[in-house]
ChimeraX commands (.cxc) that place a marker at each C-alpha (Angstrom):
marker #1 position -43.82,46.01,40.84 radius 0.5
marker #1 position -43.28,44.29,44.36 radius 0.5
marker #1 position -39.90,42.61,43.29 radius 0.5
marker #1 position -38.53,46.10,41.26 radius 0.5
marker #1 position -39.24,47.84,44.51 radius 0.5
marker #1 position -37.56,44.98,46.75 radius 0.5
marker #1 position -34.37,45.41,43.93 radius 0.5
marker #1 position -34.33,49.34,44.17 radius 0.5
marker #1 position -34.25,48.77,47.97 radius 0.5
marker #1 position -31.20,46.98,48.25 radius 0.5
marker #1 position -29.66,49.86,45.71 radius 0.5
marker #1 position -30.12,52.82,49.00 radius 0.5
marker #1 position -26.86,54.14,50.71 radius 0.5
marker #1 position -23.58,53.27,50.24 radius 0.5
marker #1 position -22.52,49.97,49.26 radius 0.5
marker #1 position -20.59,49.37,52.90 radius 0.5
marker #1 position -23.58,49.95,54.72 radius 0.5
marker #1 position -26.35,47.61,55.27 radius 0.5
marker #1 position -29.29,50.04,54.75 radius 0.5
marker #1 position -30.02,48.94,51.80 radius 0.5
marker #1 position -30.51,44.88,52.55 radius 0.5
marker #1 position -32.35,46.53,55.53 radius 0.5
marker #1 position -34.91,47.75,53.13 radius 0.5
marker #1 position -34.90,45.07,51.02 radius 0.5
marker #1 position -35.68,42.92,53.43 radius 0.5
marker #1 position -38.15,44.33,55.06 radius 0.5
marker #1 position -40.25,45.96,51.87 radius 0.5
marker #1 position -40.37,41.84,51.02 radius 0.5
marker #1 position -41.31,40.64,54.59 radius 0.5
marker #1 position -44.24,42.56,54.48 radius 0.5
marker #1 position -45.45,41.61,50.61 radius 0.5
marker #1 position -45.07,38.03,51.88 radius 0.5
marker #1 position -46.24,37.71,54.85 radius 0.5
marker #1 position -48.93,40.52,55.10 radius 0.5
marker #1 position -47.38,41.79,58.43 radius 0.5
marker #1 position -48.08,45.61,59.09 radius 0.5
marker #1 position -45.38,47.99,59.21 radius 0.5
marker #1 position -45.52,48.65,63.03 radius 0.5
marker #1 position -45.30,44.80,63.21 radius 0.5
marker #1 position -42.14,44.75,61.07 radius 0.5
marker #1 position -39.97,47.35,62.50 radius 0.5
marker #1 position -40.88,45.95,65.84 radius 0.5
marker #1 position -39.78,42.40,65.57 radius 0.5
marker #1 position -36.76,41.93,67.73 radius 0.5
marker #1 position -33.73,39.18,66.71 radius 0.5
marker #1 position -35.55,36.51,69.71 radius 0.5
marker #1 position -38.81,36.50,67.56 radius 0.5
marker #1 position -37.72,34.94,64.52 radius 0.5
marker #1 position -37.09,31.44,64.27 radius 0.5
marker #1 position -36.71,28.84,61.44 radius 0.5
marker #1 position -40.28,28.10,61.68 radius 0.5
marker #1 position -41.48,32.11,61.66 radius 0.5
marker #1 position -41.94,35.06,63.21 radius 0.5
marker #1 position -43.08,35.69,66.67 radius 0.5
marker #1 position -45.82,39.02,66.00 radius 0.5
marker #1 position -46.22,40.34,69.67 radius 0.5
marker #1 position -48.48,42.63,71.05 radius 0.5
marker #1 position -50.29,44.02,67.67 radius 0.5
marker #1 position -52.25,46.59,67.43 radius 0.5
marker #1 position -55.30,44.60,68.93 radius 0.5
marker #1 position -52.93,43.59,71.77 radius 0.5
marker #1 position -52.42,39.99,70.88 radius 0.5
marker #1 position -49.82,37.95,69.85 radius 0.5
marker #1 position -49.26,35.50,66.81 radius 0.5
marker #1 position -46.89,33.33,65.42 radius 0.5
marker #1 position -46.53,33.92,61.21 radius 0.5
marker #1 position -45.27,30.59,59.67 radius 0.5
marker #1 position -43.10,31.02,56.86 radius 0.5
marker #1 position -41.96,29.87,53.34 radius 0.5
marker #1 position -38.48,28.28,53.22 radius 0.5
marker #1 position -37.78,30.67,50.10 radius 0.5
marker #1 position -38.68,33.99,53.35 radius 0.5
marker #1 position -36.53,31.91,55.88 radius 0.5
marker #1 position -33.76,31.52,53.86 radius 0.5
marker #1 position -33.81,35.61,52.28 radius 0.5
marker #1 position -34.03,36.49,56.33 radius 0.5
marker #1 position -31.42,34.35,57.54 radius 0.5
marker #1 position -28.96,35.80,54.93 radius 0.5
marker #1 position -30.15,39.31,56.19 radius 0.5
marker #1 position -29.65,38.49,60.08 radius 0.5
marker #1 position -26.43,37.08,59.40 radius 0.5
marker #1 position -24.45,40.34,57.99 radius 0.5
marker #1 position -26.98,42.66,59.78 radius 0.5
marker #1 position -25.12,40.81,62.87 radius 0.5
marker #1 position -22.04,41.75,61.97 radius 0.5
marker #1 position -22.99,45.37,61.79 radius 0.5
marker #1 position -24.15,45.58,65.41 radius 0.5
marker #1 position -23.78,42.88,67.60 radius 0.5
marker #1 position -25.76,44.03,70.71 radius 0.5
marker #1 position -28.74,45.50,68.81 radius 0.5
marker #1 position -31.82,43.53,69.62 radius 0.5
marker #1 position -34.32,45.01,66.39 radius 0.5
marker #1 position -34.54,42.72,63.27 radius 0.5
marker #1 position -34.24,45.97,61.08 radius 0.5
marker #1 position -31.51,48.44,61.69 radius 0.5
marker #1 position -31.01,52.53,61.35 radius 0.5
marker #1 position -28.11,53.97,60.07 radius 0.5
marker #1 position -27.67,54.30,63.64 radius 0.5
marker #1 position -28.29,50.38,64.47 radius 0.5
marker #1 position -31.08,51.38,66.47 radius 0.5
marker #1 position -34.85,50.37,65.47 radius 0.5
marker #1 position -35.90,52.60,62.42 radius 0.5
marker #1 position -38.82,54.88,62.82 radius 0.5
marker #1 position -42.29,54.49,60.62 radius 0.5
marker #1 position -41.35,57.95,59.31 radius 0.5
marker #1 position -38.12,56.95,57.67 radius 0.5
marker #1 position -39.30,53.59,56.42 radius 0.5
marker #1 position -42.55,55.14,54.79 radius 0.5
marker #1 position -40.25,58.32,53.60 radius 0.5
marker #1 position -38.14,55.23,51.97 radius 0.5
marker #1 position -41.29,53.50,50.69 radius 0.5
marker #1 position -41.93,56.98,48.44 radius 0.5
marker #1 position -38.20,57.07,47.38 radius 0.5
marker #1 position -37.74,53.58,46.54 radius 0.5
marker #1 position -40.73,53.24,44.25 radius 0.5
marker #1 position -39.35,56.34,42.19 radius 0.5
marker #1 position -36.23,54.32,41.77 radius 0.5
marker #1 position -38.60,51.63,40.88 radius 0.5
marker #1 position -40.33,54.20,38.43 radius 0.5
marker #1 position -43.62,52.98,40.31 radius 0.5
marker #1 position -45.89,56.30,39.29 radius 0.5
marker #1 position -49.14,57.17,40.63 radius 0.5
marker #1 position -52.60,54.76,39.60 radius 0.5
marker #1 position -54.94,56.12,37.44 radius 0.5
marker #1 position -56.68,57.67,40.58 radius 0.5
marker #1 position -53.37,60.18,41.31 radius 0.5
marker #1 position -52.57,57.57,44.12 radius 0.5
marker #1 position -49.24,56.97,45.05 radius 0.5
marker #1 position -48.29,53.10,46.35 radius 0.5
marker #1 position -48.30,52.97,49.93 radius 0.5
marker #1 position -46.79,50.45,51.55 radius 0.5
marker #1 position -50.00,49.04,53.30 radius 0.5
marker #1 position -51.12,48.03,49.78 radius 0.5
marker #1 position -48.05,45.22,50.30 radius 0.5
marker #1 position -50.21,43.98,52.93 radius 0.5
marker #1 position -53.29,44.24,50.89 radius 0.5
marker #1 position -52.21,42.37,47.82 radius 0.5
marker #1 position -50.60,39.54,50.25 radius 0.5
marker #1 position -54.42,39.12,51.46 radius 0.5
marker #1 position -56.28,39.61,47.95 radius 0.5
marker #1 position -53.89,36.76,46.57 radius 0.5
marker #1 position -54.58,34.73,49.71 radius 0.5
marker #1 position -58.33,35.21,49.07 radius 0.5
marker #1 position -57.62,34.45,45.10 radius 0.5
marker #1 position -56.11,31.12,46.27 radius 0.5
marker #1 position -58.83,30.10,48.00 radius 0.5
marker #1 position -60.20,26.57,47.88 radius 0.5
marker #1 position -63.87,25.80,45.73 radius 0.5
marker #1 position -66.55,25.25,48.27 radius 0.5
marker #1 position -68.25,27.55,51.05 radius 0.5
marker #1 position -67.30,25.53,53.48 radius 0.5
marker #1 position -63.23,25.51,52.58 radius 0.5
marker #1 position -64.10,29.67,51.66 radius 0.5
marker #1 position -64.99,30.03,55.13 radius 0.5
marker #1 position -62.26,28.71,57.10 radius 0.5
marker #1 position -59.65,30.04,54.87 radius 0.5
marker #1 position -61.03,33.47,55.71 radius 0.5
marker #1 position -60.67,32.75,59.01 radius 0.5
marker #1 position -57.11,31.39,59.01 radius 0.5
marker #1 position -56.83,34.40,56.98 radius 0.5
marker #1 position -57.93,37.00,59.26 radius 0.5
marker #1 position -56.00,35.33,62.05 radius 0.5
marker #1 position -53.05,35.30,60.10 radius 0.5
marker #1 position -53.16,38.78,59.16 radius 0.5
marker #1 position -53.94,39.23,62.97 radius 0.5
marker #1 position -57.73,41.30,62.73 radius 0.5
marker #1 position -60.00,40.49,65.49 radius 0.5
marker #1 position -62.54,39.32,63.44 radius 0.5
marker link #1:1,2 radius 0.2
marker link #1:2,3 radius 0.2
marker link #1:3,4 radius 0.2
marker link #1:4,5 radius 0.2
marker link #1:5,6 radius 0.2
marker link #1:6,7 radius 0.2
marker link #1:7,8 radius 0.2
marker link #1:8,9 radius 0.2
marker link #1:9,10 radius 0.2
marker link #1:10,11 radius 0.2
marker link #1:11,12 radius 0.2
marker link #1:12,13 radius 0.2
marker link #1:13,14 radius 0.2
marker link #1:14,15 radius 0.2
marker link #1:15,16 radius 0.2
marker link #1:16,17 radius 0.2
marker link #1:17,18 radius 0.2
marker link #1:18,19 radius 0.2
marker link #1:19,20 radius 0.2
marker link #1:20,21 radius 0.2
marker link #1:21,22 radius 0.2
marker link #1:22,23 radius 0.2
marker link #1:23,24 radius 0.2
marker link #1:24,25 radius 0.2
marker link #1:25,26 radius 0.2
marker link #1:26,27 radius 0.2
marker link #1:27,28 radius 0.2
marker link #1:28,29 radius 0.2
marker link #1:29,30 radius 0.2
marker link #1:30,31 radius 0.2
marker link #1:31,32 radius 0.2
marker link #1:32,33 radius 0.2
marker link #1:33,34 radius 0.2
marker link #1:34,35 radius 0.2
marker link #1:35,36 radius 0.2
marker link #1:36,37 radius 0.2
marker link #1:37,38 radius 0.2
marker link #1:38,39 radius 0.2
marker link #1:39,40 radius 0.2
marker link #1:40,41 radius 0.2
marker link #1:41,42 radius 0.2
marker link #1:42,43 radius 0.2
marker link #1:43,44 radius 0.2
marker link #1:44,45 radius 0.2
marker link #1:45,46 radius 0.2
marker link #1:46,47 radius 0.2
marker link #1:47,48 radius 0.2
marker link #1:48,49 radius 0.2
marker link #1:49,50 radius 0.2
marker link #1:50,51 radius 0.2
marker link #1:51,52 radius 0.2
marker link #1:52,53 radius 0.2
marker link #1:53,54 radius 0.2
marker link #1:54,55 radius 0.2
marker link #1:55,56 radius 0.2
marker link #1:56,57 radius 0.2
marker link #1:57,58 radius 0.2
marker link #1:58,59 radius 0.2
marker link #1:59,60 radius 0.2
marker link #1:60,61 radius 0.2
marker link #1:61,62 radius 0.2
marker link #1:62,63 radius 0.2
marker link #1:63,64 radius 0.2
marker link #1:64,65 radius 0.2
marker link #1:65,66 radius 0.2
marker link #1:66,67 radius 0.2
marker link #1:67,68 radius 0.2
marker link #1:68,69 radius 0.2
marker link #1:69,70 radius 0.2
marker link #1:70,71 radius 0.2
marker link #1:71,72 radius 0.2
marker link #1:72,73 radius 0.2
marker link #1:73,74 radius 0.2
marker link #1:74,75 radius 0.2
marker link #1:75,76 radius 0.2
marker link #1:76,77 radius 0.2
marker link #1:77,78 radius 0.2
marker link #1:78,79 radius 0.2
marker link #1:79,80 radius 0.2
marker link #1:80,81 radius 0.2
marker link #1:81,82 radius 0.2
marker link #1:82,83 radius 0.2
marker link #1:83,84 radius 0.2
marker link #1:84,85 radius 0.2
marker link #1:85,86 radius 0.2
marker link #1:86,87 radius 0.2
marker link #1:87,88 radius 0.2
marker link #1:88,89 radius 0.2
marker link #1:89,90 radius 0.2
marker link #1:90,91 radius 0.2
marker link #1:91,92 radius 0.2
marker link #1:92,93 radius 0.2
marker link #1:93,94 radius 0.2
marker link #1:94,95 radius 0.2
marker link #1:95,96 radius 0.2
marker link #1:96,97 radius 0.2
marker link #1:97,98 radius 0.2
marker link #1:98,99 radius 0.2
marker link #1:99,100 radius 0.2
marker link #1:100,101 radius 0.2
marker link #1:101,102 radius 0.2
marker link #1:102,103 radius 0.2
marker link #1:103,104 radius 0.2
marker link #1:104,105 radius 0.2
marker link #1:105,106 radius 0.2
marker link #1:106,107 radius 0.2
marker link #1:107,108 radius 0.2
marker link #1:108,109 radius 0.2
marker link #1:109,110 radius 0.2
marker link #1:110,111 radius 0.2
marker link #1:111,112 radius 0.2
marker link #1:112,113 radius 0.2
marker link #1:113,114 radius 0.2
marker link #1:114,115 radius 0.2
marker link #1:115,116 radius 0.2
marker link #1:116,117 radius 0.2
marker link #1:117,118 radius 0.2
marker link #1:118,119 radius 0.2
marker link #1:119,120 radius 0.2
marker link #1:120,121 radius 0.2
marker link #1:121,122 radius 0.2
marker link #1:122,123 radius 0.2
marker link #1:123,124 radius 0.2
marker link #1:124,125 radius 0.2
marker link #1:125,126 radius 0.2
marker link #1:126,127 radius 0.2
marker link #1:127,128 radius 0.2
marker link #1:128,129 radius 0.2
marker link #1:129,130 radius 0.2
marker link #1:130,131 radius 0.2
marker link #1:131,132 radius 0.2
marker link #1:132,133 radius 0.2
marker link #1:133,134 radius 0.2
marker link #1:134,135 radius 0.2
marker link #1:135,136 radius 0.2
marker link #1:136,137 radius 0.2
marker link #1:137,138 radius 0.2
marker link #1:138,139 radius 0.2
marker link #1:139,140 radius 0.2
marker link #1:140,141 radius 0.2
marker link #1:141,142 radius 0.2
marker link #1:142,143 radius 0.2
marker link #1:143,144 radius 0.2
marker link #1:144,145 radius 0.2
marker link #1:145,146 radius 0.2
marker link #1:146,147 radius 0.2
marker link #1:147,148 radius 0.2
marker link #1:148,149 radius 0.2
marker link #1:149,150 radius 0.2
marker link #1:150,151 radius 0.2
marker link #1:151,152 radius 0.2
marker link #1:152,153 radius 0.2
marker link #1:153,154 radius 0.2
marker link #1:154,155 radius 0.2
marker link #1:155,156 radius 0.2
marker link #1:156,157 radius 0.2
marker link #1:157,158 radius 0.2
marker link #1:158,159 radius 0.2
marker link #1:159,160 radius 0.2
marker link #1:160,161 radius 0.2
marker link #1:161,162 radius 0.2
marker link #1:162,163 radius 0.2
marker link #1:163,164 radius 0.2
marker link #1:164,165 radius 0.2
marker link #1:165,166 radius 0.2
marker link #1:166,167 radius 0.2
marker link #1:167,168 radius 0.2
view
C-alpha cells in the first residue's frame, strides 16, 4: 500500500510541474523515516545533508538529526535537484504550486486523494489511512526488527523513541 500510494503521488498535476515528485517524495520520507508531517513540510534545503536530515525544533522543542538509508539519500537528492530548478531562491524542501512551503491542509487533503488513486479503501473499522499511520508502521517495523534479549529490547526502544523524537 505504502509504495502504490508513493506511485499515485508522483501521477498529481500536470506532467511539467513538479507537484507530483513533491508528493512522492514526501509521502515516502515520512514511511521511511517516521518523521511527522509538521516535521516534513518544515525541513528547509540547509537541513538535509548526505548523512540526513536536520529535524529542528519539534513539537517537544528539540532538535534531532535522522540518519538515513543510501536508497532515501539518493530518491531525495534526485528530488532536490529538479525541485531546484523550479525555484531557485525557495528555502522549503517541499514546494506549493506556488514554490512556497505547502500547508498541512493541502498535504493531508492530498493524502485522501492519493490513496483513492491508490484504491486504498477504508479498514474494516470504516477508517480511512491517515498519513500518521506512515509514521506508525515505520515504528511497529522498527519494534518488529528488534534484537532477542531484554537488554538489546530496551535500548532499541530507546534509540527508537529518540529517533522518532518523543520525550520519553
Amino acid at each position: 500500500e505504502i509504495a502504490r500510494i508513493v506511485s499515485s503521488a508522483t501521477e498529481v498535476g500536470r506532467k511539467s510541474e513538479i507537484l507530483g515528485k513533491t508528493y512522492g517524495t514526501l509521502f515516502g520520507l515520512i514511511a521511511t523515516t517516521g518523521m511527522r508531517l509538521s516535521e516534513a513540510i518544515s525541513l528547509r534545503l540547509s537541513d538535509v545533508s548526505d548523512e540526513g536530515l536536520m529535524i529542528r525544533k519539534t513539537k517537544f522543542g528539540k532538535s534531532r538529526f535522522l540518519p538515513l538509508h543510501a536508497t532515501t539519500v539518493s530518491v531525495l537528492k534526485s528530488y532536490l535537484e529538479e525541485r531546484c530548478r523550479f525555484a531557485k531562491d525557495a528555502d522549503v524542501v517541499f514546494l506549493s504550486y506556488r514554490h512556497g512551503p505547502l500547508s498541512k491542509h493541502a498535504v493531508l487533503m492530498m493524502f485522501r486523494q492519493v490513496c483513492e488513486m491508490a484504491s486504498i479503501k477504508k479498514d474494516v473499522f470504516g477508517k480511512r489511512p491517515r498519513i500518521h499511520d506512515l509514521r506508525h508502521t515505520f515504528a511497529v517495523r522498527a519494534l518488529e526488527r528488534c534484537p532477542v534479549g531484554r537488554d538489546r529490547v530496551e535500548r532499541h526502544i530507546v534509540a527508537l523513541t529518540t529517533y522518532l523524537g518523543h520525550t520519553r
